[in-house]
C-alpha positions in Angstrom: 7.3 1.5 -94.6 7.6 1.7 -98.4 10.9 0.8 -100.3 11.6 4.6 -101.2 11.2 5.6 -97.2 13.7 2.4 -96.7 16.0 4.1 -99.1 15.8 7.3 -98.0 16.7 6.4 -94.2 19.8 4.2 -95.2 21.0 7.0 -97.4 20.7 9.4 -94.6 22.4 6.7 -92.6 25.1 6.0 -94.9 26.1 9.7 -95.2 25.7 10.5 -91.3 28.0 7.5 -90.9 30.3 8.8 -93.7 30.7 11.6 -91.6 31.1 10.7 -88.0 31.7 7.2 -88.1 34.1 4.4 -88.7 34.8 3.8 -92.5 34.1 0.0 -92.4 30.9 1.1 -90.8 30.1 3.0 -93.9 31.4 0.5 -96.6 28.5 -2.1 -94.6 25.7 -0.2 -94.8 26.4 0.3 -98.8 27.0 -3.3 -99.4 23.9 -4.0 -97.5 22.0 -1.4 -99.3 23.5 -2.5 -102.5 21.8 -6.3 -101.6 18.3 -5.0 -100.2 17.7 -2.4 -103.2 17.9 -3.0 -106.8 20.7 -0.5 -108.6 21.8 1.0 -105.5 24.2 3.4 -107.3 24.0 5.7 -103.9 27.0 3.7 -102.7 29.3 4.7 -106.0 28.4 8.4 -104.7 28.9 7.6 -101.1 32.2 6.6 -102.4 33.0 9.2 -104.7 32.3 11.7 -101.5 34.2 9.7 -99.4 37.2 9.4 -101.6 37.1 13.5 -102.0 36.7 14.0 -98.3 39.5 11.8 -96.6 41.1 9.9 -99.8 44.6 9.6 -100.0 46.7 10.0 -103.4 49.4 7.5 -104.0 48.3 4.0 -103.3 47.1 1.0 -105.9 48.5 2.8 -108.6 48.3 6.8 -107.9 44.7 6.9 -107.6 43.3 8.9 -105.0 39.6 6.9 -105.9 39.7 3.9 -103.8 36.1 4.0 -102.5 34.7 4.6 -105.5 36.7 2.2 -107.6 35.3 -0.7 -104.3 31.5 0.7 -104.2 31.3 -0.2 -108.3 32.8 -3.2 -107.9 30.3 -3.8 -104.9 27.5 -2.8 -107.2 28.7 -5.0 -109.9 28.6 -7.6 -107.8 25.8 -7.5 -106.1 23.8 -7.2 -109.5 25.2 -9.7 -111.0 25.1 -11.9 -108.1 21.4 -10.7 -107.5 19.3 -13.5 -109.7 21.3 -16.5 -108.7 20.6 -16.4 -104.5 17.5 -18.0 -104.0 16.5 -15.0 -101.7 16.2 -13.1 -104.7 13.8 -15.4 -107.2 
């Protein structure tokens, strides 16, 4: 299976889980897919749709973004963390 067919199936994942399942279910599969693909910015939409769909205005700060604010800082992590595991080199 090729890496765009990978993506493909955890972004239809990720959204079907977005949408029937548990939300730390969801916020796994985009910090895995944010490790196994390169600039996996799916999860800052994933994020973005989740905060518009069930988000919540009035917590850390007023914002009603949580999700998105967490899947860039995921993202940010992950590719700055990317070239210093070993699994990565």
């Amino acid at each position: 299976m090729t890496r765009a067919a990978s993506r493909i199936i955890l972004d239809g994942f990720i959204l079907a889980s977005l949408l029937y399942l548990p939300w730390w279910i969801t916020a796994l599969a985009a910090a895995a897919g944010c490790f196994l693909f390169e600039s996996f910015f799916e999860a800052v939409a994933f994020g973005f749709i989740a905060d518009c769909l069930y988000g919540v205005p009035g917590r850390f700060g007023g914002t009603t973004f949580e999700g998105t604010l967490a899947a860039s800082v995921i993202l940010g992590l992950s590719l700055y963390l990317r070239p210093h595991l070993r699994y990565y080199k």
